[in-house]
N, C-alpha and C positions, 0 to 999 in steps of 0.2 A: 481540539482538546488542548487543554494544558501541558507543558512541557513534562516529561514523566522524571525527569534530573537524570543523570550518567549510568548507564547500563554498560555491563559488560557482555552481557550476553542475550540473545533472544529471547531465551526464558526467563531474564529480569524485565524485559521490555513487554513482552504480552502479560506477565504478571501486576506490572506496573499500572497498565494502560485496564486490566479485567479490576484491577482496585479502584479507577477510575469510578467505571460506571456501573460496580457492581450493584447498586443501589438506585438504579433507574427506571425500575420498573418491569413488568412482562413484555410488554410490546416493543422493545428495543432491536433497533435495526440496527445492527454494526456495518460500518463504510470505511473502505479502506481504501489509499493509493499508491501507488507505484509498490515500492518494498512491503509494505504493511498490509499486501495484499494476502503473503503468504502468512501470514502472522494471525489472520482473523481467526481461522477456525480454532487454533489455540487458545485466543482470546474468549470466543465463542464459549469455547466446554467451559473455562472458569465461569463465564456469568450465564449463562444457560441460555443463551439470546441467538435467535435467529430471527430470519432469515441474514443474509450479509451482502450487500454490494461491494463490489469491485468496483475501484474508477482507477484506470489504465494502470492494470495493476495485474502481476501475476495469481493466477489461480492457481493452488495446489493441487495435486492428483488427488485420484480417489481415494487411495489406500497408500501406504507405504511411508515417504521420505520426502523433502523439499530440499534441494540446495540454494540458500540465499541468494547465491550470486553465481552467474553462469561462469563456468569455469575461464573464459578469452576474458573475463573482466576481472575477473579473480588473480591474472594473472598480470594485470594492470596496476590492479589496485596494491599488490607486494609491491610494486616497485614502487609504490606513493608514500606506502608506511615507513614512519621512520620510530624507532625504538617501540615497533609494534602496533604503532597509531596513525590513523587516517586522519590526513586533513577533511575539514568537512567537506559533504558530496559535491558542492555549490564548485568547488576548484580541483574536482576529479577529471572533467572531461575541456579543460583551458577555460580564459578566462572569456570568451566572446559565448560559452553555452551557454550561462546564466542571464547576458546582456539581451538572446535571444528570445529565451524561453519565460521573463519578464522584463521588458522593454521599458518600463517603468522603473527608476532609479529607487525610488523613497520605497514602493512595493521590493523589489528586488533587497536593497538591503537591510530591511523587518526580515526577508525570509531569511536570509546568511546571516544574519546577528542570532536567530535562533538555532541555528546548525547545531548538532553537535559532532564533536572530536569520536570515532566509535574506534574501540581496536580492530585489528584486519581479523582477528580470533572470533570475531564476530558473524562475519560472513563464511571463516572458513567450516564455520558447520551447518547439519541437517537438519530441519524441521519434521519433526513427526507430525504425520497429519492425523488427529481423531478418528477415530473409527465411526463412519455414517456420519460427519461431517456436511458430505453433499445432499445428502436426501432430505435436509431440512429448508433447502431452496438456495436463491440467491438469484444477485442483478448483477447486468455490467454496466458499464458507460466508457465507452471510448470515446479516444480524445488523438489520442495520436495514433494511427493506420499504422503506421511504419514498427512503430515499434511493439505494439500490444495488441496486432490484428490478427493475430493467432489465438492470443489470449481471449478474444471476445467473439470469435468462432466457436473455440470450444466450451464458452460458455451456451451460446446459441445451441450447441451441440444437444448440451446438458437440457434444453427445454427451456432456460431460465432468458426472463427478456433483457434484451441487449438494446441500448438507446446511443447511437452514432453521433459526435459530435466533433465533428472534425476540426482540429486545429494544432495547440501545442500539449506539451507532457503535464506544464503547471499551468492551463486554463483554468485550474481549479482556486487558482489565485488571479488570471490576468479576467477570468470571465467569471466571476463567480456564481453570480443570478442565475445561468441557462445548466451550469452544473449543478445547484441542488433544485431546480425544478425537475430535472432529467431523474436525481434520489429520488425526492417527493417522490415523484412518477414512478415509478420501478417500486419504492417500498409499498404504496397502496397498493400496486397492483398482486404486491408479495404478501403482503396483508389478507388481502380480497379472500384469496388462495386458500 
């Protein structure tokens, strides 16, 4: 998707992104990754679109609340903000994460020139999750074990298929082809349904 321009808040950002593609049609599969995992179902109720894939990306609960950012990060990322603002995510966790997670120079900096700067007031709040959110289905696709194999259990959980592709966080940029064959795969099969 297009860059949505500077958001303050979650709910300028899923409002942003449901203006997007409010106009896409009925059979609209929304895909989300990493952070924009918790963001779909919000997205979701704006354009009336299911089902939603995950690709290594938190799921929301069923009912209730989401926190952005798990609290041990949240307590990282204060000490990153300065005058209330985050460097972008790309020089959150040093500079050799980015060099790993696209090894590729010219790929890697397309992805940090598009960054944005978010305030930390950002993360420090809740996500309301829709009511009946989950009953209208969903996919995963993991990519990284380590970090989002819980996440994609509990989608397994949930009945909804899970397609394993083991490598890094942003294969979804260093491998892109075998990532939306894995969508493809998963929304037919969310379609079918």
């Amino acid at each position: 998707m297009p860059a949505v321009g500077p958001v303050s808040s979650w709910s300028e950002f899923a409002a942003a992104v449901a203006a997007q593609v409010a106009n896409v049609g009925d059979d609209t599969v929304l895909v989300g990754h990493s952070g924009a995992g918790l963001l779909l179902p919000q997205v979701a109720a704006q354009v009336g679109a299911t089902p939603l894939i995950f690709v290594d990306a938190d799921v929301p609960p069923d009912t209730g609340e989401a926190n952005l950012m798990p609290a041990e990060i949240l307590v990282e990322l204060r000490r990153l903000a300065v005058d209330g603002l985050l460097p972008p995510w790309s020089a959150w966790f040093g500079p050799d994460a980015m060099r790993e997670l696209v090894p590729d120079a010219e790929r890697r900096a397309a992805i940090t020139a598009e960054l944005p700067r978010l305030p930390l007031a950002y993360f420090e709040n809740r996500v309301p999750v829709p009511a009946g959110w989950a009953a209208a289905g969903g996919g995963y696709v993991l990519l990284s074990d380590e970090a989002y194999g819980d996440q994609s259990a509990a989608a397994a959980r949930r009945g909804w298929p899970v397609v394993r592709l083991p490598g890094g966080h942003l294969d979804i940029v260093t491998r892109p082809k075998p990532i939306a064959a894995a969508i493809i795969e998963i929304a037919a099969e969310l379609v079918r349904n």
